[in-house]
N, C-alpha and C positions, 0 to 999 in steps of 0.2 A: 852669679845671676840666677834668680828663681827660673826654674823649669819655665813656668808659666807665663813669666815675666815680658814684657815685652819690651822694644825698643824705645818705644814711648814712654812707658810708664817708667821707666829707669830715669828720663829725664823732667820728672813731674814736677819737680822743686826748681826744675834749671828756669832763668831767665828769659822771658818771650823774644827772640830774636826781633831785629828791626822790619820794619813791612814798607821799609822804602823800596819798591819795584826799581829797576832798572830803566829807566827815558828812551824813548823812542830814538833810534840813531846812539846810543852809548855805548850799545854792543859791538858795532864798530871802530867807536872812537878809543874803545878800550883794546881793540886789537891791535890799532896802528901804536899806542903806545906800548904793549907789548911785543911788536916785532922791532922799536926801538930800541929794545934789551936784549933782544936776541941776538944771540951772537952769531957769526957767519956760518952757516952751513954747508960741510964737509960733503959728502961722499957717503952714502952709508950701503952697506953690503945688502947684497941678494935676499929678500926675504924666503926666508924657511918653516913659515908658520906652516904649512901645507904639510911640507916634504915630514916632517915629525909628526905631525896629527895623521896622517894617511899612511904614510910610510917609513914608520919609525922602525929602524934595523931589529928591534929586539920584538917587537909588533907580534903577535902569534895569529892575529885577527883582521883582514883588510878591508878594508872600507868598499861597499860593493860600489857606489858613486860617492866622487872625489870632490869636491868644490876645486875651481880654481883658486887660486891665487888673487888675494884681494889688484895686488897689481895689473894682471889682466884684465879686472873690471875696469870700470868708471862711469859715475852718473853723470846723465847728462840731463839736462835743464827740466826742472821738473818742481813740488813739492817735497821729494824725497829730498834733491839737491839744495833747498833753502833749509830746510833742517839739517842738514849736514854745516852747511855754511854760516848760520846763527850757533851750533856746538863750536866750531872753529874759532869765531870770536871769542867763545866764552873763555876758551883754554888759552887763546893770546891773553884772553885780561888778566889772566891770575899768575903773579911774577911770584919766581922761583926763590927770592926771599921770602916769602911772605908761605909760601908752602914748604920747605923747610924748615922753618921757624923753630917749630916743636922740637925735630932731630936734634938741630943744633944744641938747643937747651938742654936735652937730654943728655945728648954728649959730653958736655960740659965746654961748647965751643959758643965765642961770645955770637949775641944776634941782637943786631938794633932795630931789625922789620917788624913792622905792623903786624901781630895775628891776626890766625884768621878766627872768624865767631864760627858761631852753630856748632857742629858735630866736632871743627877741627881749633875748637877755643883749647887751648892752655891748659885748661880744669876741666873737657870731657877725656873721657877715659877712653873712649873710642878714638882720639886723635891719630891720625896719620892714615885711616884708612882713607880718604880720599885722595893722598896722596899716591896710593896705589894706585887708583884708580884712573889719575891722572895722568899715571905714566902710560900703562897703558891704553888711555884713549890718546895719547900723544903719538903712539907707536899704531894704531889702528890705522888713524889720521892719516899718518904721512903711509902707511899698506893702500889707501881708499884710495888717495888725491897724489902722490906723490912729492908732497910738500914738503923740505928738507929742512926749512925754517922750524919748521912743528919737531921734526926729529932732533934737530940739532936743540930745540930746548926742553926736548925730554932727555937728552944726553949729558946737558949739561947740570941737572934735577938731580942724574947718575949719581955723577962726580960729585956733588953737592953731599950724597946721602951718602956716598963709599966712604967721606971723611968722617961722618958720625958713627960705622959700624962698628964694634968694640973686637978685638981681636978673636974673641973665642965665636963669634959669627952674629951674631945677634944685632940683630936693629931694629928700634922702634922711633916712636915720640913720644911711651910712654917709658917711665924706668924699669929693667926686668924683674922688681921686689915685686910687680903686679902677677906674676906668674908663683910667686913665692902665695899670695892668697889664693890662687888658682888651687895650688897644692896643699894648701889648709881647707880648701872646699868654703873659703868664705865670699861675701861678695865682693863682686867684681865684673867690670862691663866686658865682658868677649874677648880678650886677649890675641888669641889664636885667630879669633876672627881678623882681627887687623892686619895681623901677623901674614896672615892669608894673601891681603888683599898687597901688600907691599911684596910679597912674594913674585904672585902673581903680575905685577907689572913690570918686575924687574924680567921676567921670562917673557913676559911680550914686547920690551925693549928689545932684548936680545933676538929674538925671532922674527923681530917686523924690522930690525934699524942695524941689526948686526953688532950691538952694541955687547962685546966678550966681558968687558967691566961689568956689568948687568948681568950678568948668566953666572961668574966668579961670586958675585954679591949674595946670589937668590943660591947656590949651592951654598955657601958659608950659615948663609941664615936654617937651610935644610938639616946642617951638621948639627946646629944647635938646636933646633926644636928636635933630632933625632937623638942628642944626647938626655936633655930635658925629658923626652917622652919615654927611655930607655929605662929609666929610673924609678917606675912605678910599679905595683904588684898588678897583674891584671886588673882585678875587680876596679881597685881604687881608679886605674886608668878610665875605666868605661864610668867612670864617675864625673872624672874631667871632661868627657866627654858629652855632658849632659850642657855644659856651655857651650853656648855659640861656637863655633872654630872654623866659619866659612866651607872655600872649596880647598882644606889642609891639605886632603885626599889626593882629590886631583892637581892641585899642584907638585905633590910629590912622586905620581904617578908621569905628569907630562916632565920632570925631572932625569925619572927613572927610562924615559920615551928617547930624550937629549943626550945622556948619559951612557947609557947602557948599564952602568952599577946598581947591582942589585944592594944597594944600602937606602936607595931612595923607593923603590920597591915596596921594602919593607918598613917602610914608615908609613906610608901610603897606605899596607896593610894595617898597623898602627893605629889607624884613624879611624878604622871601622867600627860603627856603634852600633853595638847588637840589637840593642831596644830598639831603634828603627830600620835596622837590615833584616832580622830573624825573621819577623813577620813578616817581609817584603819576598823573601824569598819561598815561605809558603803561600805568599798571594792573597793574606788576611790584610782587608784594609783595619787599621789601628790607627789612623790618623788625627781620628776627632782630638781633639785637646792638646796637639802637639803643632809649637811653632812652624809655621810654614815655610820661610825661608829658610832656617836655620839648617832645616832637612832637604831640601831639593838640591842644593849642591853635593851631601854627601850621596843623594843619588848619582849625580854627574861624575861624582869619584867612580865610582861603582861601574856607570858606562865606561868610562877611557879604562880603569882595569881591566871589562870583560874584552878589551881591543888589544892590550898590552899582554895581557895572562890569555886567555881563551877561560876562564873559570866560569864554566857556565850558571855559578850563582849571580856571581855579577849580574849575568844577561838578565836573567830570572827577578832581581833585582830592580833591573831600570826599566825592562819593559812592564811589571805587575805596576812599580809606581805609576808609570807616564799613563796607563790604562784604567788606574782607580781614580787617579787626580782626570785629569779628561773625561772619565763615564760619571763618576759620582761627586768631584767638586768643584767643576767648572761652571761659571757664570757662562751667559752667553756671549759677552766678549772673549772668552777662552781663558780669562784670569781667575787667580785663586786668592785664598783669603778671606777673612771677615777678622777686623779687629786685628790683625798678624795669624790669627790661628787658625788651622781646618776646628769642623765643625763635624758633626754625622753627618755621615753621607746620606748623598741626595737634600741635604736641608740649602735650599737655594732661596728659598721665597721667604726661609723667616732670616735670612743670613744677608739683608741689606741693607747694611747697616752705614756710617761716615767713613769708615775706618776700613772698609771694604778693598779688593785688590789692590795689594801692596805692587809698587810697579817693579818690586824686584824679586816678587816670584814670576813675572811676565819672562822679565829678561831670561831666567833662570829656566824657566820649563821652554821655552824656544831655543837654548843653547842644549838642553838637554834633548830637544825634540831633533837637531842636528845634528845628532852621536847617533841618535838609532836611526834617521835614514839613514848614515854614510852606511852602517850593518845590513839595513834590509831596505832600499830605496822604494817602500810605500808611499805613493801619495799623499795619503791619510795626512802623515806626517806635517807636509807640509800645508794641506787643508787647512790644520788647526796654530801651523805657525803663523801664514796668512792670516788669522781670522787673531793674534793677537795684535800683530804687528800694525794693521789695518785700527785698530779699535782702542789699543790699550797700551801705544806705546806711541807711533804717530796720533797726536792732541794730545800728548800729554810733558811736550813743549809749548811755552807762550813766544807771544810774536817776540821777545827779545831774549829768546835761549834761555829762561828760566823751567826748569823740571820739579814736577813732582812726585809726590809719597803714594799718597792713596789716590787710589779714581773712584770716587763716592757713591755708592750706588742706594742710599736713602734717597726714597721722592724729597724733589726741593732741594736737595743739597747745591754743588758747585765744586767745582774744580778752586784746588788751592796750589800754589806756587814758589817755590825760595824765594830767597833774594841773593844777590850776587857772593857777597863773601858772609853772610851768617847764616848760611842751611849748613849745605855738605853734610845732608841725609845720606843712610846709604843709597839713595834711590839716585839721588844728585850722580853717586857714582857710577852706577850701572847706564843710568839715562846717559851719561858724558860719552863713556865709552859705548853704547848701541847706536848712537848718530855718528860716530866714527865708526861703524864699522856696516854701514849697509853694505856695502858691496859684496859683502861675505857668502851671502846665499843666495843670490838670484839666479846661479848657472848652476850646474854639475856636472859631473861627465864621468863615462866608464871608458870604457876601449873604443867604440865607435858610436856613441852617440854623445850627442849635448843632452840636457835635462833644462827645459828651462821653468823654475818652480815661481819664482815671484813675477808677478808684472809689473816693472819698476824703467822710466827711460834708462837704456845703459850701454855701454858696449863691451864687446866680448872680445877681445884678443887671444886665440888660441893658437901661440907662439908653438908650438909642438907639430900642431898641425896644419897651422898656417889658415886658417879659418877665421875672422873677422865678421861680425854679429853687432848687426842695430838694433836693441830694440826702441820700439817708440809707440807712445799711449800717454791718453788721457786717463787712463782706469784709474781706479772704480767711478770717474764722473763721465767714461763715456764706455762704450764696450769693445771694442777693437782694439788689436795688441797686432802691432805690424812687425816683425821682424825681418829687417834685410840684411841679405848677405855680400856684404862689403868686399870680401878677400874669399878665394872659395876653397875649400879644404883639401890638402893634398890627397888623402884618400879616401873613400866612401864613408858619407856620415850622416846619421841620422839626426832628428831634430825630435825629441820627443817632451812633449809640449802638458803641462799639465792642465787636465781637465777638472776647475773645481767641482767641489761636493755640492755647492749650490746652483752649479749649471747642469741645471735641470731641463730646458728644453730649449731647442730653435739655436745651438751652436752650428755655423757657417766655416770652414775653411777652403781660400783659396791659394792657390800660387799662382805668381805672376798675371792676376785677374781669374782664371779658371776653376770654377769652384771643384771641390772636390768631393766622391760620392762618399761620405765618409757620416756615420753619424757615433758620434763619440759618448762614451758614458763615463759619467762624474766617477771623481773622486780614480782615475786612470788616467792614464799617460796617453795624448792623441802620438803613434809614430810616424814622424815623414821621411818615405826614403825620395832623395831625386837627385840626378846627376848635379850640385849644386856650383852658379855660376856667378860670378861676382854683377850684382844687379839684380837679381833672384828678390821675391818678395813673397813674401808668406801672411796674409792675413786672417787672422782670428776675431770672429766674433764670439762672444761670449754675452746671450744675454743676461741680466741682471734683472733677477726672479723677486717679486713681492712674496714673502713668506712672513709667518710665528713659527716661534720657541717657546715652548710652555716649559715652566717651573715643572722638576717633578714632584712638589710637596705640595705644590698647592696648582691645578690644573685651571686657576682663572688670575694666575698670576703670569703674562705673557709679555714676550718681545718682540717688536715689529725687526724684519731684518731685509735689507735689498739687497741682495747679491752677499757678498762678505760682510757689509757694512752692517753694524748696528746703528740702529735709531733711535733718538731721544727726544721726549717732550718736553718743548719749553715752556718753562714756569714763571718766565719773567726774573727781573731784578728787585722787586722789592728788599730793602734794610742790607740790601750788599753794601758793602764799603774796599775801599783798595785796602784796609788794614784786617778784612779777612780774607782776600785772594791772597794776599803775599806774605811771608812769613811764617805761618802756620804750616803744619804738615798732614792737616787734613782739618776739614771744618766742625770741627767741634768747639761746644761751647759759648757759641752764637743764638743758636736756635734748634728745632727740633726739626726743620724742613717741614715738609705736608703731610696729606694724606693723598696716599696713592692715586693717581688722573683714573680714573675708568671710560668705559667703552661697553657701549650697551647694542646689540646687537637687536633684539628681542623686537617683532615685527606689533603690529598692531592689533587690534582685535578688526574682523572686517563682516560684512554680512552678505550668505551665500546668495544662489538666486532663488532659494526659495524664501529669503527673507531673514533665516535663521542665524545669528552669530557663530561665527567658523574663528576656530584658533589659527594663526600662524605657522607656519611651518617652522619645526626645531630647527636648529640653527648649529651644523658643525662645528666640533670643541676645535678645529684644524683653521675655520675662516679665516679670509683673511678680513682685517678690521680698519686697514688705512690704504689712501692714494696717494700715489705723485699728485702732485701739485704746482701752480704756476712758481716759478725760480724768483730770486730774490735775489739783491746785490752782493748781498753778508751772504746770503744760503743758495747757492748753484741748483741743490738738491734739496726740494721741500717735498713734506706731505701731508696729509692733515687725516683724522682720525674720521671714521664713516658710522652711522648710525643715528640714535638718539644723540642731541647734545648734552653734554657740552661738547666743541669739535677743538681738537687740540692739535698747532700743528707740533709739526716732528723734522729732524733734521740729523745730518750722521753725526754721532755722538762725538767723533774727534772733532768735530767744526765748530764746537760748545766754546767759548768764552766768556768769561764774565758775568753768568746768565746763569740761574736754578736751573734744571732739569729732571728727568725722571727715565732711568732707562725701559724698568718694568712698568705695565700699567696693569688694570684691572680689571677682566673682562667677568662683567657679571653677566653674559648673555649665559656663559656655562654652569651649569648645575653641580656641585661639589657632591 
């Protein structure tokens, strides 16, 4: 694969997948028939995904705040909770013939099941990575919900795959002559990357479902890629490495986490690609013209090493990335990309294009943004996790569990959507597995405090200390975040409560009604100590501020924001069709969208009292340019654009269906 190449453009010649959407009530109907295949559900072991990421024996570096254990959570009734439970259907509809299909054939073991289309057809070269990805949103699933059904057919997906692996370790759904072009530097779609991704779910079977067959499998497949990658002279290796190859790194690193053998270590080291680490570790952004995905997981290598090794390049490494991509190539939903590729920094306003944040660098910098809190538990951190999660990841499911590629950020564009069995985009993969796994971040905890960072309904189980945690909210559509304490903690424990970076003024907290004198600053942890007593109530308000985000390239190129949320203007439906929302992996090729909505600030001319025409007063580049507005059936949260007309209204961007929109608009009141 061309350096430059993208995922798309690789499939240029491939056939338009089908744009038949998924029917209202299918996604259910598809479940019940999937759990008719599933076979009875066992017993499956203590989850350890925790105890290895935080506390891995050979560890040189600890996590200053821990996440619980997705077990300990659990959502409760909410919007969070319907995306979780439309992902759920999706994984029952997809029968485990039909996803190992490719193995089989590979293997040379007979298979009479239907393939699957899109990414995981027969003839992409990319086949079987979503089968990774399967397994582990299977094994999330059943960490989130405690659903044994879900584990028990990612178990049996296992066993399905153990029979195709060839003895010397290796397993694919493509044949391994594809690694023989690899080593002639000819082309070829990602190899390693797939490699990755089947890796990687065999380690979170094991570590979410206790599944030893799955830990056995993902070590055999590590032998082989470390004999394969042993075989090279340096340079030629850092040449391979110029393809795709996922998170090889870090798999082999949470390997070496598992293990303790330093064979997996050093493969891990192995994978490290100088043309994008060298610079990272002097702090030189180099990123313009370089795939975006392809490189933010081998940042993620880079962090679990600096936790695993203590090598402070590592560190140096993932915090220079996670601070250039966030300072200089962050949209205002906190995503990256344009077209798959960074761009120069700071270029935001000419970089909005269809093909604009890939939703699997979202996943990707928010997993990555979870390694450097557990090291240095910043707020910040999770400021900027909120403000993807919020924006760029919830609405980028449709009402029937369908995910997408790109979130569009050309005026007039539209959100576009898979269809059931012909995407399996990588994005289809990451989307699968990040609604299987909310539960993941919304607590944390050191020695004697909780951290509570997301506002999501949930509850808290803190089986160690016996502490029991409600929370309950409407956020971001109301502003108060109640947390009660259920169970009370056997020994003193703080509550400390994230104050976002966008509460900016007029936050309230009480216990048990009593307010408290306290006034909090954004972007810091509010801490509560009180003798806590089961019935204890703690409420937070947190107002939810009108502000702009101005472009740094172009200072009248701006985004309306309330609270976390971003805002988008709607453009109407004109020439939409269901055969460009569904199918496609981003909207191209339909039309060109608009021209950017503007926003005219600019007062009028008026005449003083002595007669004489008076110019208006300038008009701050900071204004704000839009109001709430009266609520709508479809839209809870309206608001409409203030000034000269025309008046556009606006609504939070993940609310968007069906419907052009425009995130950025154009404020000509400012002077360039």
């Amino acid at each position: 694969m061309s350096r430059t190449l993208t995922r798309r453009g690789f499939l240029s010649g491939a056939a338009v997948a089908s744009a038949t959407a998924l029917l209202p009530g299918a996604a259910s109907a598809l479940a019940d028939k999937g759990n008719k295949k599933t076979p009875a559900a066992p017993a499956v072991a203590e989850d350890t995904a925790n105890q290895t990421l935080t506390n891995a024996a050979v560890a040189k570096v600890q996590w200053k705040a821990k996440p619980f254990s997705m077990p300990e959570v659990r959502l409760l009734p909410s919007f969070w909770k319907d995306t979780m439970e439309l992902n759920r259907s999706y994984l029952y509809s997809l029968p485990n013939e039909r996803l190992a299909h490719n193995f089989r054939v590979t293997a040379g073991i007979a298979s009479d099941a239907d393939p699957l289309g899109g990414w995981e057809a027969p003839d992409c070269e990319l086949r079987g990575h979503y089968v990774g990805h399967y397994l582990s949103s299977c094994a999330l699933m059943h960490a989130s919900t405690g659903d044994q059904f879900i584990a028990a057919k990612g178990n049996e997906l296992v066993t399905m795959l153990a029979a195709c692996q060839a003895k010397d370790g290796y397993l694919g759904a493509y044949p391994a002559d594809f690694y023989d072009r690899l080593r002639k530097h000819e082309r070829v779609w990602a190899p390693f990357y797939t490699y990755h991704k089947i890796m990687a779910g065999l380690i979170d079977m094991y570590e979410h479902t206790g599944n030893r067959q799955a830990l056995d499998m993902a070590l055999h497949m590590a032998d082989w890629a470390d004999t394969y990658s042993r075989s090279f002279a340096p340079d030629d290796w850092q040449r391979v490495l110029l393809v795709e190859q996922g998170g090889m790194m870090e798999s082999a690193f949470n390997l070496y986490g598992i293990t303790g053998n330093a064979k997996y270590r050093d493969l891990a080291y192995r994978f490290e690609h100088h043309k994008i680490f060298d610079p990272l570790a002097a702090g030189d952004d180099k990123l313009d013209g370089n795939h975006a995905n392809t490189n933010i997981p081998k940042v993620i290598g880079a962090a679990r090493g600096y936790e695993l090794t203590a090598d402070p390049r590592y560190r140096q490494i993932s915090e220079n990335f996670y601070r250039i991509v966030t300072d200089h190539h962050a949209y205002c939903t906190g995503g990256t990309s344009n077209g798959e590729m960074w761009h120069a920094p700071n270029a935001i306003a000419t970089e909005l294009g269809p093909a604009a944040e890939e939703c699997c660098c979202s996943y990707n910098m928010m997993k990555l943004s979870r390694h450097l809190y557990g090291q240095n538990p910043d707020p910040k951190f999770f400021d900027y996790y909120e403000r993807l999660l919020i924006n760029v990841r919830y609405g980028t499911q449709d009402r029937n569990g369908m995910l997408m590629y790109y979130v569009s950020l050309q005026p007039g564009m539209y959100k576009t959507f898979g269809t059931p069995f012909d995407a399996f985009w990588c994005c289809t993969g990451t989307g699968s597995e990040e609604y299987s796994k909310l539960t993941d971040s919304i607590y944390f905890h050191d020695d004697d405090s909780v951290y509570v960072n997301l506002f999501i309904p949930s509850t808290l189980d803190w089986k160690d200390r016996g502490l029991k945690l409600r929370q309950t909210t409407k956020f971001p559509y109301e502003e108060r975040i109640a947390l009660t304490v259920d169970a009370a903690p056997s020994s003193p424990t703080a509550l400390q409560i994230r104050i976002p970076y966008w509460a900016t003024q007029g936050v309230n907290v009480s216990i048990n009604g009593d307010p408290q004198s306290i006034t909090p600053t954004p972007s810091t942890y509010l801490r509560l100590e009180h003798p806590w007593k089961a019935g204890d109530v703690v409420a937070i308000d947190l107002p939810l501020t009108l502000r702009i985000e101005t472009t740094p390239d172009d200072k009248q190129v701006q985004a309306a924001m309330y609270g976390p949320l971003v805002l988008a203007a709607l453009l109407g439906t004109d020439g939409l069709t269901t055969g460009m929302i569904y199918g496609g992996s981003g909207p191209r090729g339909f039309d060109d969208g608009y021209p950017i909505p503007t926003v005219d600030l600019r007062g009028r001319m008026h005449r003083g009292p002595d007669g004489k025409p008076v110019a208006p007063a300038p008009v701050a580049p900071d204004t704000v340019w839009f109001e709430q507005a009266e609520a709508s059936p479809q839209y809870p949260l309206r608001f409409h654009t203030k000034g000269r007309g025309p008046t556009h209204t606006m609504v939070p961007l993940n609310q968007i269906m069906d419907e052009r929109y425009s995130v950025y608009l154009k404020n000509i009141t400012i002077t360039t």
